[in-house]
Each structure stands twice: as C-alpha cells, then as structure tokens.
N, C-alpha and C positions, 0 to 999 in steps of 0.2 A: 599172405598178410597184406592188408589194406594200403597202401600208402598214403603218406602224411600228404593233406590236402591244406595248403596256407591259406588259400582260399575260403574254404568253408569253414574252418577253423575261426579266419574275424570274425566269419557271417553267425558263427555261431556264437559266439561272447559279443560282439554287436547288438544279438537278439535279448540277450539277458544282462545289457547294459544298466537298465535301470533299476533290477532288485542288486548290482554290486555295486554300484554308488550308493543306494541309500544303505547296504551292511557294512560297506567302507566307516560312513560317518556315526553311525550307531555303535559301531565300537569306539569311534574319534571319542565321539561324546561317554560312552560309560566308561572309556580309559580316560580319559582327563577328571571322570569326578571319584572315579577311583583312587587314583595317586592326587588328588585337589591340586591340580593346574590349572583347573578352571572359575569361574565366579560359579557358582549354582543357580543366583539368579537370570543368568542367562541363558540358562542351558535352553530353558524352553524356544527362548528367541531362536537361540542356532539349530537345535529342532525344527520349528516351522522353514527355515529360511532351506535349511535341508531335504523339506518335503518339497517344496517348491523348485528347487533343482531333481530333484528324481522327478517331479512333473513335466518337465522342462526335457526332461532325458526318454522320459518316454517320449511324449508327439516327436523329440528326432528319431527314433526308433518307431513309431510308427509311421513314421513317412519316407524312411529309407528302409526299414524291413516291415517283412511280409511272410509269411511262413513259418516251417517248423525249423528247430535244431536240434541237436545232440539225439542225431538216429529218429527223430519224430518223437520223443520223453517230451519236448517242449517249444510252444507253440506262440507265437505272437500276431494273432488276430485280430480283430472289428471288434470280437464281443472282451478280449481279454481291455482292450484299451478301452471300453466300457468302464467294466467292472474295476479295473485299476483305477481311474480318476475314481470312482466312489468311495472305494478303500482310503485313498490319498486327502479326498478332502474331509472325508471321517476322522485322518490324524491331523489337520491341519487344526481343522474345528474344535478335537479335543485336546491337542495342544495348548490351543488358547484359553478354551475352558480350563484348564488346570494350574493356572497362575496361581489362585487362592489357596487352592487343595495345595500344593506343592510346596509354598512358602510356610504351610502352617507344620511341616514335614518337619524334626527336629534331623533328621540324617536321611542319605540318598536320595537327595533330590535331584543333582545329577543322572543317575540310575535309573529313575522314574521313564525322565523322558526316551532315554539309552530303552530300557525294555517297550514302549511303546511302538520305536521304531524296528526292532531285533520284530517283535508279533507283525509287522506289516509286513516286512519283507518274507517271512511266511504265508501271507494272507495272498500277497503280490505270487509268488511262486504256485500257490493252489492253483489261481485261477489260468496259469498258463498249464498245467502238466495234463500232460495228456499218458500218460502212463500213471498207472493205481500207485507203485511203490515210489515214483518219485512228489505225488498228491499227497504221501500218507506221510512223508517226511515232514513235506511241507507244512501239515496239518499238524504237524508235532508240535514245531518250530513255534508257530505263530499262539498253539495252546499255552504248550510251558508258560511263556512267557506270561501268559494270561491268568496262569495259578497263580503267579508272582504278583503282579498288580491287582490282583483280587482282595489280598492278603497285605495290600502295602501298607495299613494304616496297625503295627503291629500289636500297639497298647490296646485296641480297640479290639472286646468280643468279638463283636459280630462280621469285624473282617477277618478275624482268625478263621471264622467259624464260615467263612463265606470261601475263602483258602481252600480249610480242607475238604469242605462238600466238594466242589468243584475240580481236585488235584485227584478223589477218591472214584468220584462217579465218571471222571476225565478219562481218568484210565481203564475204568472196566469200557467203555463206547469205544476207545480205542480200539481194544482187546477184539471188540466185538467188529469192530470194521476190518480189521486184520482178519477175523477169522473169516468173513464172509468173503476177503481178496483172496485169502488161499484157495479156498473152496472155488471159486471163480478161474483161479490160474490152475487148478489139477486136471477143470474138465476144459479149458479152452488150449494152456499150455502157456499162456503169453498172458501179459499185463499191462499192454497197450490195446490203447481204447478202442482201435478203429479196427484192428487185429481181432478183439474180442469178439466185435461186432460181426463179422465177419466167420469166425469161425460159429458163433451162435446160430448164424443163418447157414453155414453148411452143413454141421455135427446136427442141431436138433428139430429146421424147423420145415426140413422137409419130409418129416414124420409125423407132424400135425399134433405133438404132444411134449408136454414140458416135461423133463425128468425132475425128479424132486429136489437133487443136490444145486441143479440151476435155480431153484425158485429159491430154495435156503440159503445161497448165495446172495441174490438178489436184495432178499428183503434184510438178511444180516449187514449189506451195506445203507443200505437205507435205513436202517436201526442207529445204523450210527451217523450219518449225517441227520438223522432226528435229532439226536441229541447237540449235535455243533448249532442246529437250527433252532434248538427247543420248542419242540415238535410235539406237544401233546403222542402220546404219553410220557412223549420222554423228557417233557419240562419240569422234573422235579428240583432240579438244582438251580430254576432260573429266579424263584422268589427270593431265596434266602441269597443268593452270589449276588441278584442286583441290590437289591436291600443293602447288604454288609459291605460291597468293595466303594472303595472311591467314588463318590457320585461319577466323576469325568471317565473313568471308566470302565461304569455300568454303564454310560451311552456307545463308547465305544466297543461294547459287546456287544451291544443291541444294534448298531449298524452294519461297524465294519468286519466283523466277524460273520456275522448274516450274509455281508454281500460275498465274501469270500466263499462260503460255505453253499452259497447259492447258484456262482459261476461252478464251483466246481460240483454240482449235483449236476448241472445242465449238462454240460462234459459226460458225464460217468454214466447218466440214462436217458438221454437225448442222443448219444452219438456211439458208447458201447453196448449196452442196452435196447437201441433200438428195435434190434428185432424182436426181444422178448418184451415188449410192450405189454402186451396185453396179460403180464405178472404184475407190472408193477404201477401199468395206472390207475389198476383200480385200487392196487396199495394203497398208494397215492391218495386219491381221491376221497376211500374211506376216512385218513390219514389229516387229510383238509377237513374235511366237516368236523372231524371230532377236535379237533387243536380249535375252531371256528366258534364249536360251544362250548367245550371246558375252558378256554379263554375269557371268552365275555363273560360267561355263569359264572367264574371264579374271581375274577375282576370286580364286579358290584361289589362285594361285600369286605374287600381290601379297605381299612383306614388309614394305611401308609402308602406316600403315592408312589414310592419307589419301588413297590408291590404289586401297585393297582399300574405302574406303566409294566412290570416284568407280566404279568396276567395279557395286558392288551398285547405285546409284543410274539405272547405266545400265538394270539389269536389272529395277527396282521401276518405270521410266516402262514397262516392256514389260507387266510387269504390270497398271499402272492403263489401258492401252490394249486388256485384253484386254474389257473393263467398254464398249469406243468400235464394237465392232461390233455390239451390240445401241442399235443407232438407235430408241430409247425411252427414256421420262422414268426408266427403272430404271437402262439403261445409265448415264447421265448422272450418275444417283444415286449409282451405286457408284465411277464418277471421281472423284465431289468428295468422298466419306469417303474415298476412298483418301487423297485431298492431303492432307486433315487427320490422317489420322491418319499418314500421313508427315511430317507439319511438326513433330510434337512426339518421334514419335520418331529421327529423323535429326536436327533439332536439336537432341536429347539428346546423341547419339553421338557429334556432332561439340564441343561442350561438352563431354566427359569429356576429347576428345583434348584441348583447351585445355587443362583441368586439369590431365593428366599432363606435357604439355608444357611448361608453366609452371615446374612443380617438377621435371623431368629435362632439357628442354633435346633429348628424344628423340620421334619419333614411328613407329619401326620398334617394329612387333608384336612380336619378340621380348623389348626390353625391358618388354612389359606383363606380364612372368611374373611371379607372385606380388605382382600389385596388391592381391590379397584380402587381404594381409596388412597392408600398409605403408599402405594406405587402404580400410579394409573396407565404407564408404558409396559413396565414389568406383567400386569394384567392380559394387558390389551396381547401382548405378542405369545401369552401362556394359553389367553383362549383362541388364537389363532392356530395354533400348532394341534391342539384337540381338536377342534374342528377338521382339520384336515386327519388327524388319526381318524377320526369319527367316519369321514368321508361325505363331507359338506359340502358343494361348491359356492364361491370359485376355487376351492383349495384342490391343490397336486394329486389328494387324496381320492377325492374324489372321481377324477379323470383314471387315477391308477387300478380303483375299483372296477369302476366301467369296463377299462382293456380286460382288465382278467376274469371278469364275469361273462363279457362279448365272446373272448374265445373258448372258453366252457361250454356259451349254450352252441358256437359254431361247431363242437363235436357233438352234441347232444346230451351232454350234461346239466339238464334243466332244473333236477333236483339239487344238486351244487346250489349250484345260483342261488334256488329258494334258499339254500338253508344260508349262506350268505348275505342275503340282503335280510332275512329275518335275523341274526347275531348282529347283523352293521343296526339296525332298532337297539339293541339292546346293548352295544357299545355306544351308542349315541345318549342313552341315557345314563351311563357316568360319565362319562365325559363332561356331559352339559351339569351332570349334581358340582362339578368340581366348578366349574362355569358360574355357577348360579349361588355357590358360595362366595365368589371373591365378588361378586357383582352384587349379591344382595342378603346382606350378613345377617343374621337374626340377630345381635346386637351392635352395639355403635362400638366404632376399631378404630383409634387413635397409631399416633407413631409411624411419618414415612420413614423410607428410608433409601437411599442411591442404589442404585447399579452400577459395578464395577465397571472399568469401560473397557476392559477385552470381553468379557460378558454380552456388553451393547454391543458392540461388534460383532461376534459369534452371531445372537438372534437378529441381527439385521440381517446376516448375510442368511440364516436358514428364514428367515421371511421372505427375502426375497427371492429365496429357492422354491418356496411353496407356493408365492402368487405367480410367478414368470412360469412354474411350468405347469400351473391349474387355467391359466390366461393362454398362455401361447403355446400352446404343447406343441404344434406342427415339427419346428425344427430338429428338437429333441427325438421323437418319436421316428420321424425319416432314420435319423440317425444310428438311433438304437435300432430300425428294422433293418438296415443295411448289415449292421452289425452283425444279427440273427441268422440274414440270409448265407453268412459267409460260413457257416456251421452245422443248421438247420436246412436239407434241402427242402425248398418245396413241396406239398403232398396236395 
C-alpha cells in the first residue's frame, strides 16, 4: 500500500485550484438564487467579479505549478493556461452580454449565471485531462449544462425546440465518443493519453499495418468531437440550437465550448494518437475541406443571421483544423491563435446581433439595411468583426488564416490550402452582402437607436482583441508557440 504523501497531496489540489474556486462560487451563486438570498440583478456582477478571481487563481497556479497530478489524469501546462484564459474571457464577455437577456427572464435568473459558470468549470477540466475517462466526464459536465441554457427561454418555441435537438443529438455523440474510448482501452488496456500513445507504438506499429478496431476507434472518437465542434457532417444541430437558444449563449457555444473541445482534441490526437497518425489525418483533413464547403455553401443562402453566423462557424472549425494536420508545435500554434482570435471576433458579432435585437425585436439580415445610419458605431464595430471572420486584414482573422494555411502547405498539403482560400472568396461574399446592407440600404431607414453600455463595452473590448492581435501578433504568438512546444515535441 502506497503511503500517504502530504506533500503531493497540496501539490495536487494546488494544481486544480482554479476549476474549485470557480465550482465553489457557482454553487454560492445558484444556491443564493435558489432559496432568494440574493438580488438577481446582481448575480451577473458577482459572476464576472468570480471569473476574474478564478483568472487571478490560475496565473498563481501557473507560476507556482507546473506538471501533472492525481497519478498523470490531470495536467497544468503552457497550452492548458492558453486555452483556460480563452474559455474564461469567453464567460466574462458573455456574462456581460447577458444583462438584457437575463432581466427580460421572468424566473432564474439567478440560475442562469450559476449554469454558465457550473459549463466552464467543465470546459476548464477538459482542457487539462489527460486521461479519456476523466475528459469524458468533463465533457459531460460542461454539455449538460449547456442543454440547460439552450432551452432557458422556456415560453419560447424555438428554444424548446433548440433544448431538445441538442439534449437528443448530445447524447447519441456521447454514446458514440464512449463507444470509441472503450474500443480504444480493450486494445491498449489503459486510458491515459500518453500510455495510449505508447502502447500504440509497441502492440501495432511495428507491423507496418493498422488493425481495424484501432482505426474504428480512432475515427468513433473523432466522430464525437465533430460534433462538440460542429464539424461538418456532424453540424446538424448547430443551426436550429444557435438560432433558438439565448443569443449570449449561442456565442458562448460558438467560442467557449470550441476552445474546450479544441484543447482537448489536441490532447487526445496530437499526444495519444500520435503514432497512428497517419489514420486520422487524413480523416482530419478530408473532414476540413468538407465542414470548409458545406459551411460557406450553406451560409449564402441563410436570411437569419444567427444562421448564417451558426453556417460560417461551421466553416471557421474547418479552418482552424486545416492548422491539425501539420502534427508540430507550429500546427498546434496556429489552432490556438486561431481560437483566440475567433473568441473576440465571433463574440463581437454575436453581441451586435444582441444589440440590434434588443432595439428591433428582429434578427433577419434583411432588417440590418441601413444600420450605418440609425446606429453608425453599432455598424461600424458589426462590419469589423465580419471582416475579420472573412479574413481581411488588418483583422486577427486574417493573420489566423495565414498560420493555419502556412503550416498545411509546411506538410504538404497544398490542395487544403486551395480549397481554403477558395471557401474564404466565398465567405467573404456574405459577409460583405451583410456589410453592404447596413451601408447602403436600397431604401431610406429612419429611427436610431443606443447601445446598451455593457454591450459598448463587450465590443470595445473584442475590437480591441481583433486589431491588437491582427497589428501586433508577435507577443501573442511567441506565447502561444512556447505553449505548443511544452506538449508537441518538435518533428
């Protein structure tokens, strides 16, 4: 029997100091609006100020630990304190976004913000597990929650209807990610990553041939992180779920859920995976082109733009996955700029749609005609965020495309690319139809109207996320490659 180590014991609750501070206060908050102890209108404020201390608790946890804990399940690295700040300021941003939505809530509003933070501290746990069964929990955790808030607006059709798509199709991907872990743990024995990895390269690959249960393995986990990703083909539930839930969070599906699901894809075939590469990056790869043209192709023809952004979003993970077949610390590199600099610009965009919605009550793209007039800020910061979706420079967007195309053709993936920069044409032409509506209306559009000012706030701060890291990438990018390198060895 092992004995009791005090020692590794703090080092190990030290390392996971910051997903039990923020479950600490997530329950503070959904038990105070449970038993009404508390205002409701504030709940959001002590939310944010909550996010900001688990922020605060990570960088100390990143600079006094370093490594794995509880037996190697769980890990706090370069790339997890990446991926954490994206998730974190994805709920900061939608916290704030949610003042309007929240107040307009006749009951649990309280609740609201409480389930936001219960799905991060899921999201936060993904990106550190380095064990499949303790990932798949995680990945539980942070869903549930997310049927929950899909579904919050309960009088309302189409978030009923956004609820159960998403609770229904939620659980067969589960089902299906579960099945491919077992399959996984019968022929390796174990469900740690690096263990995987490991026995992959002893048991098959010094026989020059793949067995079959390893490839049905393989691609049945990647079947289901398509779906956490909405991955062409497996984007069926992503039109009708953004459309119906909550605008504030349909963004925060489109981010912070992304960047979770994207740390821990990195994890699972970058690092367990690895040896059987050459399964699943051409999976991969087919996998990117197709999400790259059923995105944009399906996109054009959307007249609701909570549609036409769930369409482009399909088409931007096809993107940041063109970045996942160059199996190096640059590939890796160019994924996690991509997230970031899609968290501020999609959570811009989706924020404008709040705004207009708030004061029209409309969120069909035709009514956006002649926004430049009636709100010439609101405009101005709506066609910046597209642009930068589009991949225009100087936007984040644009630099982001660049890394994940550069390290594609650096493997030899040339027809990527093409089919990439041919789809970015043809995202650039909705994008700019939306553009060229509010700029130049076919008829004359009366009646401005304000912007809420956590709203202005929110798109200041993802504007200034878009031009600072489309202008000055350097810092960032060191950053995030240091990150890469701590996981990704060099090749």
């Amino acid at each position: 029997m092992t004995p009791f180590n005090l020692t590794q014991f703090y080092a190990d609750w030290a390392t996971i100091l910051p997903e039990c501070f923020l479950l600490l206060w997530a329950c503070v908050i959904t038990g105070a609006a449970v038993m009404g102890r508390t205002d409701e209108s504030k709940s959001g404020t002590f939310a944010i100020w909550t996010i900001i201390g688990t922020l605060a608790t990570a960088v100390w946890v990143a600079v006094t630990q370093d490594g794995a804990a509880f037996g190697g399940t769980f890990v706090f690295d370069r790339l997890a304190v990446v991926f954490k700040e994206i998730i974190l300021a994805g709920v900061i941003l939608t916290a704030a976004a949610s003042v309007g939505t929240v107040s307009r809530l006749r009951a649990h509003r309280g609740e609201y913000y409480g389930m936001i933070l219960f799905s991060a501290v899921g999201m936060m746990l993904m990106v550190s597990a380095t064990e499949l069964l303790t990932l798949y929990i995680a990945l539980e955790l942070s869903t549930v929650t997310l049927f929950v808030l899909a579904a919050y607006h309960k009088t309302n059709r189409k978030s009923a209807e956004a609820g159960l798509k998403y609770v229904i199709l939620g659980g067969i991907s589960s089902a299906i990610l579960l099945y491919g872990v077992a399959i996984l743990y019968g022929l390796t024995g174990t469900t740690e990553l690096a263990k995987i990895s490991q026995e992959i390269q002893r048991q098959f690959m010094g026989s020059g041939s793949f067995p079959p249960g390893l490839a049905l393995a393989l691609l049945l986990i990647l079947a289901g992180f398509g779906f956490k990703l909405a991955l062409a083909p497996f984007h069926m539930w992503a039109p009708d779920v953004y459309e119906g839930a909550p605008t504030p969070i349909t963004a925060f599906l489109s981010v912070a859920s992304k960047a979770a699901a994207l740390a821990a894809f990195l994890r699972v075939f970058f690092v367990g995976g690895q040896p059987a590469q050459l399964i699943w990056i051409q999976a991969i790869a087919a996998l990117a082109a197709l999400a790259m043209i059923v995105g944009n192709a399906t996109a054009i023809v959307q007249t609701n733009i909570k549609r036409m952004l769930a369409y482009s979003s399909v088409a931007q993970i096809g993107y940041m996955l063109v970045g996942a077949v160059a199996l190096d610390p640059w590939g890796a590199t160019s994924i996690s700029y991509y997230a970031m600099a899609y968290l501020f610009a999609n959570m811009g965009a989706f924020v404008c749609v709040i705004a207009f919605a708030e004061r029209t009550g409309s969120e069909e793209i035709s009514d956006f005609s002649g926004l430049s007039r009636r709100s010439p800020i609101l405009a101005g910061f709506f066609a910046l965020f597209l642009l930068s979706l589009a991949g225009v420079p100087p936007t984040a967007g644009f630099l982001a495309k660049y890394y994940v195309f550069a390290a594609a053709i650096q493997k030899g993936y040339l027809w990527l690319v093409l089919v990439g920069v041919a789809t970015s044409v043809v995202a650039l032409y909705y994008y700019a139809t939306v553009i060229m509506k509010m700029y130049f209306p076919s008829e004359q559009t009366e009646g401005g109207f304000p912007v809420a000012r956590t709203l202005t706030i929110v798109l200041a701060v993802s504007a200034l996320g878009v031009l600072l890291l489309g202008i000055i990438p350097g810092p960032v990018v060191d950053w995030i490659k240091a990150a890469a390198q701590s996981f990704v060895p060099p090749t």
